[in-house]
VMD Tcl script that draws the C-alpha trace (Angstrom):
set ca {
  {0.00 0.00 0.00}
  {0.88 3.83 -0.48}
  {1.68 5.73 2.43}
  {-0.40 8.84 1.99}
  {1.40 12.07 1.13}
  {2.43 14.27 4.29}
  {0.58 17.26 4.17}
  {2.67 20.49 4.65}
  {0.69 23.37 4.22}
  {3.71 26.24 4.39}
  {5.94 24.57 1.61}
  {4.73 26.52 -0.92}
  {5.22 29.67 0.62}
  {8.56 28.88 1.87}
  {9.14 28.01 -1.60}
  {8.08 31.06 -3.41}
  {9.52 33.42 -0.43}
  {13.36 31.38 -1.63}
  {12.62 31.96 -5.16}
  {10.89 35.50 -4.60}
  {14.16 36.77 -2.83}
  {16.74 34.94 -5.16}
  {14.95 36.63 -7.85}
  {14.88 40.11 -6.08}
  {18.55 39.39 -5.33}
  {19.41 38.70 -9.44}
  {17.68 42.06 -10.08}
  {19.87 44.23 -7.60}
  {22.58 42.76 -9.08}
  {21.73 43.49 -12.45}
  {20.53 46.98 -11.28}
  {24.06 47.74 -9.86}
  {25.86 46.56 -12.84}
  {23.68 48.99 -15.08}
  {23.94 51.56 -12.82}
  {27.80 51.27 -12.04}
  {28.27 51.96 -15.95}
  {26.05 54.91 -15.62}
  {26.29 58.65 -13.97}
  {22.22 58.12 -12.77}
  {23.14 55.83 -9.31}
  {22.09 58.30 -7.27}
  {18.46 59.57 -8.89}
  {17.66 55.86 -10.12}
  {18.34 53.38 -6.83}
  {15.06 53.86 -5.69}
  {13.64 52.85 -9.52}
  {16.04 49.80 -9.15}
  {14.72 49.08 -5.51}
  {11.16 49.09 -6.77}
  {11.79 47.06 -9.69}
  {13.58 44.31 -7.31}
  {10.26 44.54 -4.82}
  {8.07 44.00 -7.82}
  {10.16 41.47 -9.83}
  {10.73 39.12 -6.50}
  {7.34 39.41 -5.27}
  {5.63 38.37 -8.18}
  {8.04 35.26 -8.85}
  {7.34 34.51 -5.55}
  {3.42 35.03 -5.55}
  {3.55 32.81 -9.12}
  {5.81 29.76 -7.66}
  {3.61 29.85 -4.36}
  {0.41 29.90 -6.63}
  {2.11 26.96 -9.11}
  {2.78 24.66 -6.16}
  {-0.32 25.50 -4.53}
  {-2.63 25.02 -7.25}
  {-5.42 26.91 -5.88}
  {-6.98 30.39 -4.05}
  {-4.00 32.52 -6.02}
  {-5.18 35.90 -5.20}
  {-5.36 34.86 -1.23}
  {-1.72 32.78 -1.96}
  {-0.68 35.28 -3.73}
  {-1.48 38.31 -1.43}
  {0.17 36.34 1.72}
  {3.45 35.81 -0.88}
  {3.53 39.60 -0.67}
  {2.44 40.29 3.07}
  {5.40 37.49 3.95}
  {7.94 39.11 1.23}
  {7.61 43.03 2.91}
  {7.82 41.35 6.61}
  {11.49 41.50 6.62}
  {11.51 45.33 5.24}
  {8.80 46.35 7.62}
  {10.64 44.57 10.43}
  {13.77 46.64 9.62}
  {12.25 49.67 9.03}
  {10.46 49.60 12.49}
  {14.30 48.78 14.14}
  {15.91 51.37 12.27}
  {13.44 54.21 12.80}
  {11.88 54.88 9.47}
  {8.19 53.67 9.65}
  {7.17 57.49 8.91}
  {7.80 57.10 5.29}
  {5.75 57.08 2.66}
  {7.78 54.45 0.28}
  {7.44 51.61 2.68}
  {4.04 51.78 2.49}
  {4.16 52.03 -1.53}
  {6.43 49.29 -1.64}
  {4.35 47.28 0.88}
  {1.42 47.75 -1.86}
  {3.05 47.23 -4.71}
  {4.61 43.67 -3.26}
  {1.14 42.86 -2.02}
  {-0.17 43.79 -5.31}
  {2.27 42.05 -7.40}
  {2.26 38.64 -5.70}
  {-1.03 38.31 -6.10}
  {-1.05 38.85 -9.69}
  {1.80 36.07 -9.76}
  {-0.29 33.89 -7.28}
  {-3.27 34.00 -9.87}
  {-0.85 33.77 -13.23}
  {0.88 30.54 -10.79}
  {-2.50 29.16 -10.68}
  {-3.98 29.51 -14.05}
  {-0.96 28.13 -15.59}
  {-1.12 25.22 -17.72}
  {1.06 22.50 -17.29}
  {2.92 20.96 -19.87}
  {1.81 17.70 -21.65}
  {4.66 15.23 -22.30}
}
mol new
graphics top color blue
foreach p $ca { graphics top sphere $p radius 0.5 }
foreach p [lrange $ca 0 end-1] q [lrange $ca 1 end] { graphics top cylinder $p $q radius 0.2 }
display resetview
């Protein structure tokens, strides 16, 4: 007989949060590269620092949504609540909760990972 499949409820999140970041990681690096080659670093970190928010959260909302294969816009929306934790967290140690990008970033992650939880879901999978 089978043994019945352990269920484990947080392995998709965990999953996309790994992928989300490692994503978000490859587009800061890319970011700096451009940017090192440029004379904008200073005016267009923040542009790169969105673009690394949205990028990560939505690969992680989309890998969460794959694995999870159902409710994308809820999976997808906790994706982004669990991807901003650590910059929230951070921002409340180091003083700057009174500003108004961590709350556009906080929306725009939120946002963004549930668009990738819903594109996760909706994908087809290959037919071999």
């Amino acid at each position: 007989m089978r043994k019945p499949k352990k269920r484990r409820p947080f392995a998709p999140f965990a999953a996309g949060l790994l992928s989300g970041y490692l994503s978000a990681l490859a587009v800061c690096a890319a970011a700096a590269l451009v940017l090192s080659f440029t004379d904008l670093a200073s005016s267009a970190a923040g542009a790169a620092a969105l673009l690394a928010a949205a990028a990560g959260s939505f690969v992680s909302g989309r890998t969460a949504g794959t694995l999870r294969k159902r409710s994308g816009l809820k999976t997808g929306a906790l994706c982004g609540v669990l991807f901003i934790a650590p910059l929230a967290l951070l921002s409340a140690v180091f003083g700057l909760l009174g500003g108004v990008m961590l709350i556009v970033k906080s929306v725009l992650c939120i946002c963004f990972a549930a668009a990738g939880g819903v594109v996760g879901v909706n994908r087809e999978e290959k037919i071999r």
